[in-house]
N, C-alpha and C positions, 0 to 999 in steps of 0.2 A: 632041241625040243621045240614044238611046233609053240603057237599063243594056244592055242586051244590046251592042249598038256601042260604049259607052264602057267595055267591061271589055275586048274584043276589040282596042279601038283602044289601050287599056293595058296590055296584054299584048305588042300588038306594038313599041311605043314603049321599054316594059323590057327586049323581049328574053327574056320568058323563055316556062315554056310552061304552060299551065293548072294542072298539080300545085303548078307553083314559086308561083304566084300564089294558090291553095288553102293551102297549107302560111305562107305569108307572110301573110294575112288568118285563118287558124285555122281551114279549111273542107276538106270532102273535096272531092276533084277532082272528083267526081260535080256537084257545086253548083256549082262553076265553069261547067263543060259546059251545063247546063241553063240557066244564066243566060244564058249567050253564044247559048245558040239559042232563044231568047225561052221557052221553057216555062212559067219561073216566073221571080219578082224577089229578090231578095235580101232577108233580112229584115233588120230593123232593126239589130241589132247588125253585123252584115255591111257597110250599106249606109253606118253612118259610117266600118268602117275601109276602104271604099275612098271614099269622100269625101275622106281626105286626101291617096290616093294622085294622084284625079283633081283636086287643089287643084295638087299638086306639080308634075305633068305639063301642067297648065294644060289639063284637059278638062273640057266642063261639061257636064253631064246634065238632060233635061227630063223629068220625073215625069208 
């Protein structure tokens, strides 16, 4: 699954909603959004803390 589908498919599995998942990884809600609709990728620091979120959740992401 693409980052755009495994932050979507992790957001819905939490329960919460884009800010809450921005505010939780340390990112404005803006970068949430743009991720979730392919625009752009997440950088690097980003991309490990939802690595562990999608560890937790049991989601795996293809680069």
């Amino acid at each position: 699954m693409s980052y755009a589908e495994a932050i979507k498919f992790l957001r819905k599995k939490m329960l919460i909603t884009q800010t809450e998942l921005a505010m939780k990884i340390g990112v404005a809600f803006i970068s949430i959004n743009r991720w979730e609709n392919g625009h752009c990728e997440p950088t690097m620091k980003a991309k490990r803390k939802l690595a562990s979120l999608f560890k937790e959740y049991g989601i795996e992401v293809q680069e």
